[in-house]
C-alpha positions as a Markdown table, in Angstrom:
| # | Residue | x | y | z |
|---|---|---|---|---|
| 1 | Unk | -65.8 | 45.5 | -46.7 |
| 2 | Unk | -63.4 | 48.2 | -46.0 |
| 3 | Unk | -65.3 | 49.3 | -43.3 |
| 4 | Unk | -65.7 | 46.1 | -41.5 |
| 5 | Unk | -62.0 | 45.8 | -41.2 |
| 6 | Unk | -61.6 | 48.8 | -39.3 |
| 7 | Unk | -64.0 | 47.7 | -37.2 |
| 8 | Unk | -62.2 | 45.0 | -36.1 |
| 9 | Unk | -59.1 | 47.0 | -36.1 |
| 10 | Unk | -60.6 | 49.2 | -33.6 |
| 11 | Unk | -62.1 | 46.4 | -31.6 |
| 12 | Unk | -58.7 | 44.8 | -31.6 |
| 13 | Unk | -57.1 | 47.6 | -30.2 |
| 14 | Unk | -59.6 | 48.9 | -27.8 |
| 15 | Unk | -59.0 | 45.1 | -26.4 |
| 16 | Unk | -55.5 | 45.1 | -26.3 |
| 17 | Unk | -55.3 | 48.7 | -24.5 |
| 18 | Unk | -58.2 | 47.4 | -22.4 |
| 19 | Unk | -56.5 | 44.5 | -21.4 |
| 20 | Unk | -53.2 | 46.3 | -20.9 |
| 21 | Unk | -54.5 | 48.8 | -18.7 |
| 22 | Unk | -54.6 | 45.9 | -15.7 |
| 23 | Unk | -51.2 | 45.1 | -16.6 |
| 24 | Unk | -49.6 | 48.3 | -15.8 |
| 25 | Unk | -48.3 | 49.0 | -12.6 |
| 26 | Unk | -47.4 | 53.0 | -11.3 |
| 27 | Unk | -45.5 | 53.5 | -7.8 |
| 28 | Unk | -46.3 | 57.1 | -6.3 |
| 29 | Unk | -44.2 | 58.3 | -4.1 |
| 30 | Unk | -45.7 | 60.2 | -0.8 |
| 31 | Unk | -45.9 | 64.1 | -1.2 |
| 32 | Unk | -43.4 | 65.5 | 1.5 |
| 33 | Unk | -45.0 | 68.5 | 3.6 |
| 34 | Unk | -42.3 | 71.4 | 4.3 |
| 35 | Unk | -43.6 | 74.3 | 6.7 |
| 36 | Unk | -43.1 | 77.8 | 5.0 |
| 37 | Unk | -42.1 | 80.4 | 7.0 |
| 38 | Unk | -42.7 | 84.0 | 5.8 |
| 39 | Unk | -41.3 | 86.9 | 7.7 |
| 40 | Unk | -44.5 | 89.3 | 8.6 |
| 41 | Unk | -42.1 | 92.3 | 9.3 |
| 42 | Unk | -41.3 | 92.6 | 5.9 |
| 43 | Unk | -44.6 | 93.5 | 5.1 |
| 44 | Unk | -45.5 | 95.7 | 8.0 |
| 45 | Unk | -42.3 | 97.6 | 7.3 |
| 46 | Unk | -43.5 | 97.9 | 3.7 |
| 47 | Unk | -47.5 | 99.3 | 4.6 |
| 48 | Unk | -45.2 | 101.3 | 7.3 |
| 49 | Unk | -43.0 | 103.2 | 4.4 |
| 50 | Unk | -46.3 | 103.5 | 1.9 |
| 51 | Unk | -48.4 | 105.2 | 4.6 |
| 52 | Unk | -45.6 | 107.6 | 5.6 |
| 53 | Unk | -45.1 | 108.2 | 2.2 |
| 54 | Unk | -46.6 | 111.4 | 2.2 |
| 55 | Unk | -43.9 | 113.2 | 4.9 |
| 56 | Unk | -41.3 | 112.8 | 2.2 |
| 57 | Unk | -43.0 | 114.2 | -0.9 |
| 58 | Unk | -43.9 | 117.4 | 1.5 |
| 59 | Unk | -41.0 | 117.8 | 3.0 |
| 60 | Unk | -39.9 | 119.2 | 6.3 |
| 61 | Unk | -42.4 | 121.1 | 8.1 |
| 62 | Unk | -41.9 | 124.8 | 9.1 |
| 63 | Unk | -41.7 | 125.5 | 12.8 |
| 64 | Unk | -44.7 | 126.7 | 14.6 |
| 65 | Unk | -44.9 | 130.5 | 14.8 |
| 66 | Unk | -45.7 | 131.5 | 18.5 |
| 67 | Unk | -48.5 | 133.5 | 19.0 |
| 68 | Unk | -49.2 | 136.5 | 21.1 |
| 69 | Unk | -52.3 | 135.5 | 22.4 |
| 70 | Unk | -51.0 | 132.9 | 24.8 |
| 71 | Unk | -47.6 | 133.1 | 26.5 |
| 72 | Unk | -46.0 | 130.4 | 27.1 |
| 73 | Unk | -46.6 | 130.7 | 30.8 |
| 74 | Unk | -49.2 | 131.3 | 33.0 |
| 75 | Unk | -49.5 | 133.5 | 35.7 |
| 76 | Unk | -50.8 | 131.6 | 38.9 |
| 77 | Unk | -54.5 | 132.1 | 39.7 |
| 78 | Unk | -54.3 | 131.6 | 43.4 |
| 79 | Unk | -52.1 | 132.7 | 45.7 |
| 80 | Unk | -49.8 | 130.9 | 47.7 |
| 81 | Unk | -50.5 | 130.3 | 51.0 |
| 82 | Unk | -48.1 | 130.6 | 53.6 |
């Protein structure tokens, strides 16, 4: 007996939800679009600073010794015609 009534309490409201369900009524509103702009030089300026990185932990570079073996000019292999 006890179980029969929740039977029909469960019938009764899977009715009334049932039927309420076609009663109700929801509005949506239209999802508005915005562009997004993102500014690309940011991130080029940052893959810039990681990949030159490496100049600042060595530090400034030592000028280049001159060597002996080449001056720094050349003596003319031809001679100039007049």
């Amino acid at each position: 007996m006890n179980n029969e009534r929740y039977m029909r309490y469960t019938l009764i409201l899977a009715l009334a939800f049932a039927s309420a369900g076609g009663c109700l009524r929801m509005k949506v509103d239209p999802i508005e679009v915005k562009p997004i702009t993102l500014n690309v030089n940011l991130k080029i300026d940052r893959e810039l600073d990681e990949f030159f990185a490496f100049e600042q932990e060595l530090g400034p570079l030592p000028p280049p010794e001159p060597t002996s073996a080449s001056p720094a000019t050349s003596p003319a292999t031809q001679p100039v015609q007049p």
